[in-house]
C-alpha positions in Angstrom: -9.0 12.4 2.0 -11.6 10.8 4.5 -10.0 8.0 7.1 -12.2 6.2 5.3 -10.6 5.9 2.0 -6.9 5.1 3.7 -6.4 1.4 2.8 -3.7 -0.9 1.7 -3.0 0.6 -2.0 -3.6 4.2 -1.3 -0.8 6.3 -2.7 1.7 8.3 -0.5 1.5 11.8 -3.1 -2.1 11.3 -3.0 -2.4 10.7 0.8 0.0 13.9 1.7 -1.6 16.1 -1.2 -5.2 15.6 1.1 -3.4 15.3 4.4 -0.2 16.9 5.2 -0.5 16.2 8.7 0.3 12.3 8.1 3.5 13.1 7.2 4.7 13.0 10.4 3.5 9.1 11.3 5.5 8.5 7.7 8.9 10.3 9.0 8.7 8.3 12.0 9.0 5.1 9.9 11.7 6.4 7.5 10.2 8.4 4.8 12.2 11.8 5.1 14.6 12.3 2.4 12.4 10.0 0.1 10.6 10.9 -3.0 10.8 14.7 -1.9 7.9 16.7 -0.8 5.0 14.2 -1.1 7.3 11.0 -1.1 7.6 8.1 -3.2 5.1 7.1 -5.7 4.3 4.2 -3.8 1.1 2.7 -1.9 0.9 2.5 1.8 1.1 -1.2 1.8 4.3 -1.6 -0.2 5.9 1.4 2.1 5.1 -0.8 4.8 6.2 -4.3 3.9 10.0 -1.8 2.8 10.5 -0.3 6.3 9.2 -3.4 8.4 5.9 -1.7 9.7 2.8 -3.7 10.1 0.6 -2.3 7.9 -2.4 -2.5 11.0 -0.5 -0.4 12.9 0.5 2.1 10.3 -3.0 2.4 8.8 -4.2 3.2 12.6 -1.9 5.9 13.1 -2.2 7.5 10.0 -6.1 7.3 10.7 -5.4 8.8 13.9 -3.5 11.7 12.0 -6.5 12.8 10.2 -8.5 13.5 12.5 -5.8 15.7 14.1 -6.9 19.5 12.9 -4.5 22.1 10.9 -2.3 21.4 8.3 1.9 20.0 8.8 4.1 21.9 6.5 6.6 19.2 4.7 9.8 19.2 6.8 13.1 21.8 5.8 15.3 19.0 3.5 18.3 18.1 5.9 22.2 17.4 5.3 21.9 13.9 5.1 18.5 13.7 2.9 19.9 13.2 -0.2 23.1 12.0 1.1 23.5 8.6 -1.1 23.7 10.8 -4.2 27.4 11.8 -4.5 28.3 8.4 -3.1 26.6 7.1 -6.2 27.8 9.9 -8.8 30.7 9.5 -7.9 31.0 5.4 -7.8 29.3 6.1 -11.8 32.0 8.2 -12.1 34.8 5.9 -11.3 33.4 2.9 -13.1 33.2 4.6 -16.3 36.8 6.1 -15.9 39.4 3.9 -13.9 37.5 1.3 -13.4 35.3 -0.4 -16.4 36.7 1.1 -18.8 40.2 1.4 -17.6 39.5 -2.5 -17.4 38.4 -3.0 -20.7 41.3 -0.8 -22.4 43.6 -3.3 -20.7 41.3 -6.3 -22.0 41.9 -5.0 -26.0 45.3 -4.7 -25.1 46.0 -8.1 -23.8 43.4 -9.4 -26.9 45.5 -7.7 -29.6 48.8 -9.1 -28.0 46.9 -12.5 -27.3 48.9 -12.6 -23.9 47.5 -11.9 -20.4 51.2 -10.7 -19.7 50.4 -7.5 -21.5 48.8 -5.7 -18.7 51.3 -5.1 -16.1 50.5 -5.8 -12.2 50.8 -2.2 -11.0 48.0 -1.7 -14.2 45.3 -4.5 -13.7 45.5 -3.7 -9.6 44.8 0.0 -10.3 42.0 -1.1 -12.0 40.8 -3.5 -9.6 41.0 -1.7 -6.9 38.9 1.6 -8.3 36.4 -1.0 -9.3 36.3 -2.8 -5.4 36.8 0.7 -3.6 35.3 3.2 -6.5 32.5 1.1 -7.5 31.8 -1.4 -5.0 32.7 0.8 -1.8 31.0 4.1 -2.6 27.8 2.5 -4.0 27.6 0.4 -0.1 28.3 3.4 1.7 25.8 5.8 -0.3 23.5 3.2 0.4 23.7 2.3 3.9 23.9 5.8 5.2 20.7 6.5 3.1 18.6 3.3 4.0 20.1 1.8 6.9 18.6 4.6 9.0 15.5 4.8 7.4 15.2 0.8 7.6 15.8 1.0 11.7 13.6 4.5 12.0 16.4 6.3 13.5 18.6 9.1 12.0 21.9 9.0 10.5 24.7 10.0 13.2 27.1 12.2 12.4 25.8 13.4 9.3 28.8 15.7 7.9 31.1 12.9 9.0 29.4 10.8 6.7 29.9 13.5 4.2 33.5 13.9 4.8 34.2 10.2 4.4 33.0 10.0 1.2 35.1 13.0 0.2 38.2 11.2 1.8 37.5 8.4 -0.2 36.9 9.1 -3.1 40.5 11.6 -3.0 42.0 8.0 -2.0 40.6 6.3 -4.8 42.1 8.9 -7.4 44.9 9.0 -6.1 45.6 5.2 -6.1 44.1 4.4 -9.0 45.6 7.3 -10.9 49.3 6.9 -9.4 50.2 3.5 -8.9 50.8 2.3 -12.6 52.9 5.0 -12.7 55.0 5.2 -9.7 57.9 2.9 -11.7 58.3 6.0 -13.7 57.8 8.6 -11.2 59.5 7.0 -8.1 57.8 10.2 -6.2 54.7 9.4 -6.6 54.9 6.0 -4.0 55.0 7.9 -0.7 51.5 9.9 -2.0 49.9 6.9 -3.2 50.8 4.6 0.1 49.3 8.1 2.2 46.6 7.6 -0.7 45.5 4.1 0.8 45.5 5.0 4.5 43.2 8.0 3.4 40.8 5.0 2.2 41.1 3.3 5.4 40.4 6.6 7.7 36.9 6.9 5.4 36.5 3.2 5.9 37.1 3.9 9.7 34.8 6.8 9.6 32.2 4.9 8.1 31.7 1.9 9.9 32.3 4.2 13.1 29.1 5.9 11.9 26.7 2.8 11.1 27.6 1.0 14.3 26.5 4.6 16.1 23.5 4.7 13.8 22.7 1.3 15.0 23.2 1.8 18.8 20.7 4.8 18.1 17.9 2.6 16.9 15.0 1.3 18.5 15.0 -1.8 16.1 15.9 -4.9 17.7 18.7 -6.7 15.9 17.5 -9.3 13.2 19.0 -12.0 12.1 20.7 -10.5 8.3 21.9 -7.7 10.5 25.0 -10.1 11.1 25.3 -10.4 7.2 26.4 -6.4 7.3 28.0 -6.4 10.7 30.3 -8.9 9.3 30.4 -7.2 6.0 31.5 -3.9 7.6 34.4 -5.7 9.4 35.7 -7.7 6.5 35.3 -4.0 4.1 38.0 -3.0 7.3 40.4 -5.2 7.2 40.9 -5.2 3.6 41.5 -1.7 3.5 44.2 -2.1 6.3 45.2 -5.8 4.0 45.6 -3.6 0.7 47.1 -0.6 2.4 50.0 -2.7 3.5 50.0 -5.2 0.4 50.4 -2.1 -1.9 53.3 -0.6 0.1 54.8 -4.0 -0.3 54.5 -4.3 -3.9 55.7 -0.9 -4.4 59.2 -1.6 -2.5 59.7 -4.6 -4.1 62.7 -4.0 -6.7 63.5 -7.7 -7.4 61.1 -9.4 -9.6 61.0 -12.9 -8.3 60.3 -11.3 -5.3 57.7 -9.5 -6.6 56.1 -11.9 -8.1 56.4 -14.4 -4.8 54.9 -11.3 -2.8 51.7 -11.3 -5.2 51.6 -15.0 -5.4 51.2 -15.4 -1.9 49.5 -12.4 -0.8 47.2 -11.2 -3.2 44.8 -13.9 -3.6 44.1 -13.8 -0.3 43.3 -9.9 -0.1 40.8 -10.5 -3.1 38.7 -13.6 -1.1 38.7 -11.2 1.7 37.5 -8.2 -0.9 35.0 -10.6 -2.9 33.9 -13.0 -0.2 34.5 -11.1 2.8 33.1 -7.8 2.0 31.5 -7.6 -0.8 29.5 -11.7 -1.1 28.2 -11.4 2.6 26.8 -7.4 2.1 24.9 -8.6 -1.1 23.4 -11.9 1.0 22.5 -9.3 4.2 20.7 -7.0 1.7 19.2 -10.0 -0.4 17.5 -11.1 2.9 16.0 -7.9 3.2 14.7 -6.7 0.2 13.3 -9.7 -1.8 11.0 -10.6 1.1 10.1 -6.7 2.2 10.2 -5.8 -1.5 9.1 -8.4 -3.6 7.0 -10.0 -1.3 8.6 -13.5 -1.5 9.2 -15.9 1.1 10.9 -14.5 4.6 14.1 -16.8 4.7 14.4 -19.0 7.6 16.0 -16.7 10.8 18.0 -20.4 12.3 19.4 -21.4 8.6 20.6 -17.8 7.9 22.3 -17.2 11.6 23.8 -21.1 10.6 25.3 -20.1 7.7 26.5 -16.6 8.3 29.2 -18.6 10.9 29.9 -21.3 8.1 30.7 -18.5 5.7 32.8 -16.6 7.7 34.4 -20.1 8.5 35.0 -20.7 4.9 37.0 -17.3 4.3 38.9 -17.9 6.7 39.8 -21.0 5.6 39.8 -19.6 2.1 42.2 -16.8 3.0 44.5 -19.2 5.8 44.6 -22.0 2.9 45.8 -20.1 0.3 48.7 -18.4 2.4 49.9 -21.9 3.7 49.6 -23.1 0.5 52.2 -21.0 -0.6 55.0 -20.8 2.3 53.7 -24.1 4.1 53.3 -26.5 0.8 50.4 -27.5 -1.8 49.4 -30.2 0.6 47.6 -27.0 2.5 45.4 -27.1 -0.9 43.4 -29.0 1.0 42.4 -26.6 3.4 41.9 -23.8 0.5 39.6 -26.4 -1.5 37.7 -27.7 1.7 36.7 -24.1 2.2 35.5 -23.4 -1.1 33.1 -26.4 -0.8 31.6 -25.4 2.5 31.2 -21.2 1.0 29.5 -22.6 -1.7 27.2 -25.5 0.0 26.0 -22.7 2.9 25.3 -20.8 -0.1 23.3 -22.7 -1.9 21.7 -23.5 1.4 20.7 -19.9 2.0 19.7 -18.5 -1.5 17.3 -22.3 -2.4 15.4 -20.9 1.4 14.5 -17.9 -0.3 12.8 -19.4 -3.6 14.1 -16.1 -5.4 12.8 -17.8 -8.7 9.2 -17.8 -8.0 6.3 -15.9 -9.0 6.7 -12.7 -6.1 3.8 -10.8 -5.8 5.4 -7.5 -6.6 7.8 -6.8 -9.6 9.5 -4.3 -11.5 12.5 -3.7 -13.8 14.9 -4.7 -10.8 14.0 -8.1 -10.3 15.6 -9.3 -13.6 18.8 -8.2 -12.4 19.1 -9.2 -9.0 17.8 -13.3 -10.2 20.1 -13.0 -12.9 23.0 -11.9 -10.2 22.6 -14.9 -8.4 22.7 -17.1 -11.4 26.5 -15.9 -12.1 27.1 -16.4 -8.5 26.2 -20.0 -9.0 28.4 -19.9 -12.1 31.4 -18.7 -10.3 31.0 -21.2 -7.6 30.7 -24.2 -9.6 33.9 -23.0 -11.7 35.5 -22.9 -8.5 34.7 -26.4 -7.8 35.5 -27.2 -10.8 38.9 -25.7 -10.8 40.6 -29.0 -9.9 39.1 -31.4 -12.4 39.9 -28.5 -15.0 43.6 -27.9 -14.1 44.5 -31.6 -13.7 41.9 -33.6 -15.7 41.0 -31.1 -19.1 44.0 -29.2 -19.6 46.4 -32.1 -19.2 44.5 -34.0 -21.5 43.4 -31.8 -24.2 46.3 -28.6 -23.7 49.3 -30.3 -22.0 51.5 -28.2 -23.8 50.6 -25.1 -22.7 51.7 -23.1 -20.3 48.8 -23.4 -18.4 48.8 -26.7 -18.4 52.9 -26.8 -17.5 52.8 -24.1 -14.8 50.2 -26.1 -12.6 47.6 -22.5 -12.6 45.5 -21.6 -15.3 45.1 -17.4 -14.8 42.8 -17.8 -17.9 40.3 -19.9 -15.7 40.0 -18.1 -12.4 40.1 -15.1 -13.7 36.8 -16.0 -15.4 35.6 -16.9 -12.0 36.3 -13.7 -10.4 35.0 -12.3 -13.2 31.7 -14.0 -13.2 31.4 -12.7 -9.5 32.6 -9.5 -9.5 31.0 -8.6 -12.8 27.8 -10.9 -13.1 27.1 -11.0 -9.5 28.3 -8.4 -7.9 27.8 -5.1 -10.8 24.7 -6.8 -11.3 23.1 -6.6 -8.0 23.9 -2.8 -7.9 22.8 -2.1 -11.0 19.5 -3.7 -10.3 19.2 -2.0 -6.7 20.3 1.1 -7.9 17.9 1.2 -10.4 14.9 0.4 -8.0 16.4 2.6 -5.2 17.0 5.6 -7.4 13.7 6.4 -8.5 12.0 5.7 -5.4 14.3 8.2 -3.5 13.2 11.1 -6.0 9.9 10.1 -6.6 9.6 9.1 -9.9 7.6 6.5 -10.6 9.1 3.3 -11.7 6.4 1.9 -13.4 7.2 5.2 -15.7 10.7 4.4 -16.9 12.7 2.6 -19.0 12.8 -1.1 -18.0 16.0 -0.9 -19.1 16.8 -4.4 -21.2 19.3 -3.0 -22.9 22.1 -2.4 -20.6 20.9 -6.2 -19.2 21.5 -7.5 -22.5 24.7 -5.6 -23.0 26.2 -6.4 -19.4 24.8 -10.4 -19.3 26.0 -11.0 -23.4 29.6 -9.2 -22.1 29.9 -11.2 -19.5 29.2 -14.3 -21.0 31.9 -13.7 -23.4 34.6 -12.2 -21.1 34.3 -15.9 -19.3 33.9 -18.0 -21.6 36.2 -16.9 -24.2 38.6 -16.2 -21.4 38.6 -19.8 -20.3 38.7 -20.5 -24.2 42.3 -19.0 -24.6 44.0 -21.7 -22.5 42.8 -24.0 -25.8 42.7 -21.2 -28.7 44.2 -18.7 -29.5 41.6 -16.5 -31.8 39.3 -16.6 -28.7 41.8 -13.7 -27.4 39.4 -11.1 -29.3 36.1 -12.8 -27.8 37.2 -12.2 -24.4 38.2 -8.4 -25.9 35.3 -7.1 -27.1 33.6 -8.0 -24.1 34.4 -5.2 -21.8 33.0 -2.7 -24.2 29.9 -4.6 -24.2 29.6 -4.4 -20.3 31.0 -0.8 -20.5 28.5 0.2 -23.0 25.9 -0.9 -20.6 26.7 0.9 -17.7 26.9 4.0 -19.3 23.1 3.5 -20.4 22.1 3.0 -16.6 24.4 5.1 -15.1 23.3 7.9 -17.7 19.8 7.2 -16.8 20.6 7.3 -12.9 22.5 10.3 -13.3 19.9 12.3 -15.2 17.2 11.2 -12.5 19.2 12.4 -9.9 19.9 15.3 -12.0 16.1 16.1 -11.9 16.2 14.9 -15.5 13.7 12.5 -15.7 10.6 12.6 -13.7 8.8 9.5 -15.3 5.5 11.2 -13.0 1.6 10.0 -13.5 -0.3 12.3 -15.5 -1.7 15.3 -13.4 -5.7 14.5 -13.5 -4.7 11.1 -12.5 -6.2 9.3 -9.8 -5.2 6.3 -7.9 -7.0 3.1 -9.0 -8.1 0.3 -6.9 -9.7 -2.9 -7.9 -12.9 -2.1 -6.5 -13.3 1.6 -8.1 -15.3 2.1 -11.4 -12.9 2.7 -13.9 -12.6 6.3 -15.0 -11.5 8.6 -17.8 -9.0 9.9 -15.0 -7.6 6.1 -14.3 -3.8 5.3 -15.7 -4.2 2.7 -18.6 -1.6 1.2 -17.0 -2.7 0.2 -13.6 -6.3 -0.6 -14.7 -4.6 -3.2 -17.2 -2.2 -4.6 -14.5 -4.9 -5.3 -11.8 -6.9 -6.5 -14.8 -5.1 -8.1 -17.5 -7.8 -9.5 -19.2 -9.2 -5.9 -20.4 -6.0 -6.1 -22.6 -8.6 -7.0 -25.3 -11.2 -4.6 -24.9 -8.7 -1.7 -25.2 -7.0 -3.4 -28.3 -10.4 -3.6 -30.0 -10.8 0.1 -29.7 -8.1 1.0 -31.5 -5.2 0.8 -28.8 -2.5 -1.5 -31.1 0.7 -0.3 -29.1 -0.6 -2.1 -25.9 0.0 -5.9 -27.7 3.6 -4.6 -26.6 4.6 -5.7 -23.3 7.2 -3.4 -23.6 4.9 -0.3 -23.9 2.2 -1.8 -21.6 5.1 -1.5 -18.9 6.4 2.1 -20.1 3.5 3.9 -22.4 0.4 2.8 -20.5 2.0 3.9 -17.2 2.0 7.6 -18.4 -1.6 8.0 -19.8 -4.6 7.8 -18.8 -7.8 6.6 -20.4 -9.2 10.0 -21.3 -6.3 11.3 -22.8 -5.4 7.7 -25.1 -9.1 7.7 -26.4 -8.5 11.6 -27.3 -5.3 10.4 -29.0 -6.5 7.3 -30.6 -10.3 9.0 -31.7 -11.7 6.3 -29.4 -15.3 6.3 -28.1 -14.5 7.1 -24.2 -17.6 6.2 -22.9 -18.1 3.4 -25.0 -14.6 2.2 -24.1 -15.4 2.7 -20.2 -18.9 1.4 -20.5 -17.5 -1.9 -22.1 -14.3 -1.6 -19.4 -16.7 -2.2 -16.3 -19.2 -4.2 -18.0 -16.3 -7.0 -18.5 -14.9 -6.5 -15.2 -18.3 -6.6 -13.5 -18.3 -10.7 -15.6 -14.9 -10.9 -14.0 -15.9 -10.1 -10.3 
């Protein structure tokens, strides 16, 4: 490839097939480990706007690079190259097992008995806790030791530490998840499941140990969402130390009103710090970088971002501080609980309108549904929040006073449908959607290639919608007990489509490559028999009619536009269709010559 032909939409495979030596300007900015031996099937401008290079300044040096003689064989794979893929087998592996479905077994029981009483504690906290630690926590870690380094063009530190964390973590989870339901049968099993949850803080340890090095490594100066996972990282601490000692609490406990004052007062604390703590400010450090780098939308605003990463650690400390007051101190403390809520949500609403996520970005792909429709259900949850007041006092003593709800002062119907909304239709839902754009970029499949994956959106969103509505529905009727049941084998059903689908393209499974006589096309080429249908029709949408005029009727689907067309090019649909190819190309350019 001449230095000539490097530009902004020049492919990575296509640059390192004609220049191996380039490779080494691309390593330097983060590519190694990603998309194997001729990287991700990507163009030089997007790879820049991902890892925060100036495309001027890479284009240079990879100009510079050609003109250097010999050849660059592709660097011997390392430890830590493929690192975030038993971190995310594994976190597929517990949601499908003690987590999601473990959750929605206990859902169908508590719908068949129309009581949420069904499920005992030890039970429901099993489950959430291999859904925040199993699913949550391995996903984060497989994902920050992967791209943190890459995104600060340094190397991972301590690579087989990394390795063993996730190995001590995942032992913990087990353990935990497996033994604490039934430790009131097997009284032996509560001294291995406490030394189950200290493992879990040791890999939590380990791991936050080895980003901060990681950091201090980098040349990167620190930027302003860097506080988002600073924070994060401290928060995912102190909940493991929180739990660790909550759960030997609860286990010790023989009297039940003591128990159930223990988990009154404790627990909803440890699950702010869990949801809002750890898991909300993560998702808003990554959100800042990828929809801007990625996407291509607006870079949020550096003095409102640094603003409201103080308020919201304000807020969850109020949150967290109001709740336990509220409960030894007196319901005036409320106050302080409710105040909080208001300023988490207002610095969030803040933050996310800055970044004008719903606008037209100049790059998509089958991700972007996901992570918009994330941050609808986070507004969800946080409006029900706010809401919890007038509900409590103002609709359930006026339409359901009789019920217990109503009587106790604390509908469990109605926030759990918050946490719900935000744990499932925020929080799943932004690592299903990143997951599903990281994935195939790290094993260089194309994404354009692959399934855009509706279904499991439909499945998840239409499970979730049920699981909180009919769940707040129960406090008024009763038949809306098997709503809220079938729901979690909607949401589980969906899963197991994309985490099949990830699995099998870690697996090697699925390669969802461009055809092998392809060849990259830019706007200003001549289309070719040898140009992808695909990319010829998405830089020029308006030839949509001159291919459906030759014959080409699968393309009025948007559907196989995105997944068919990516996989063919024009020579080989005209051999399949019986088209005229040279008719067909000579009435291509003559329409986009009338275009340009």
């Amino acid at each position: 490839m001449k230095t000539s032909l490097l530009c902004d939409d020049t492919l990575i495979p296509d640059l390192l097939r004609s220049v191996p030596q380039a490779r080494r300007v691309l390593d330097r900015y983060g590519l190694r480990g990603c998309g194997g031996p001729l990287g991700p099937m990507e163009t030089l401008a997007f790879f820049a706007s991902a890892h925060d290079v100036p495309l001027s300044r890479l284009l240079e040096e990879l100009r510079a690079a050609c003109e250097q003689p010999g050849t660059l064989a592709t660097p011997a794979e390392r430890v830590e190259d493929r690192i975030y893929r038993p971190f995310f087998k594994s976190g597929i592996a517990i949601v499908l097992t003690l987590g999601a479905v473990w959750g929605a077994y206990l859902l169908l029981r508590i719908a068949w008995a129309s009581d949420f009483a069904e499920a005992g504690l030890h039970e429901v906290n099993a489950h959430g806790h291999a859904q925040i630690f199993g699913w949550v926590g391995l996903f984060v870690m497989g994902f920050a030791y992967q791209a943190f380094p890459r995104f600060k063009h340094t190397d991972l530190a301590y690579p087989r530490w990394a390795f063993a964390s996730g190995g001590l973590m995942l032992v913990g989870i087990i353990v935990r998840s497996v033994g604490e339901p039934l430790v009131a049968s097997l009284p032996w099993l509560k001294m291995l499941v406490i030394g189950a949850a200290w493992t879990e803080v040791v890999a939590i340890a380990i791991f936050v140990f080895i980003i901060r090095s990681t950091w201090r490594n980098s040349a990167k100066p620190w930027v302003f969402y860097d506080g988002y996972i600073a924070a994060a990282l401290a928060w995912f601490l102190v909940q493991s130390v929180y739990d660790a000692i909550y759960l030997a609490s609860t286990l010790s406990v023989t009297d039940r009103t003591e128990l159930l004052t223990l988990v009154a007062t404790w627990q909803g604390p440890l699950r702010e710090i869990q949801i809002h703590g750890f898991a909300l400010l993560m998702i808003l450090g990554v959100s800042q970088r990828i929809f801007h780098y990625f996407y291509g939308l607006p870079l949020p605003s550096t003095k409102l971002s640094l603003v409201v990463l103080a308020l919201l650690n304000l807020a969850i400390l109020g949150e967290t501080t109001g709740l336990v007051l509220m409960r030894t101190q007196g319901h005036a403390w409320a106050a302080l609980w409710y105040g909080s809520s208001w300023l988490l949500a207002g610095s969030i609403t803040a933050l996310v309108w800055n970044w004008r996520i719903f606008e037209r970005p100049k790059d998509t792909d089958r991700s972007l549904k996901f992570l918009r429709a994330a941050y609808v259900w986070l507004f969800i949850s946080l409006a029900m929040l706010l809401l919890l007041p007038i509900y409590q006092f103002g609709v359930l003593a006026w339409w359901a006073p009789e019920t217990q709800a109503a009587q106790l002062g604390f509908s469990h119907a109605y926030y759990g449908a918050i946490r719900h909304a935000i744990t499932v239709g925020f929080v799943s839902m932004m690592i299903v959607g990143v997951a599903a754009k990281v994935v195939p970029t790290l094993n260089g499949v194309d994404i354009r290639a692959l399934s855009p994956l509706w279904l499991p959106f439909l499945l998840i969103n239409v499970g979730c919608s049920l699981r909180v509505g009919g769940q707040v529905l129960t406090d008024f009727w009763h038949p809306a007990f098997p709503i809220a049941g079938v729901s979690g084998c909607l949401e589980v059903a969906g899963l197991a489509i994309w985490g099949v689908h990830l699995w099998r393209i870690m697996a090697g499974y699925v390669t969802g490559s461009r055809p092998s006589d392809a060849i990259p096309y830019r706007s200003s080429d001549r289309i070719l028999a040898n140009h992808v249908v695909g990319e010829v029709l998405e830089r020029h949408p308006q030839l949509l009619a001159a291919f459906l005029a030759f014959g080409f009727k699968p393309l009025a689907s948007a559907w196989l536009r995105k997944t068919l067309a990516s996989r063919v090019t024009i020579g080989q649909a005209c051999r399949l269709a019986g088209a005229n190819e040279e008719a067909l190309l000579a009435r291509l350019n003559e329409e986009r010559r009338d275009e340009g």
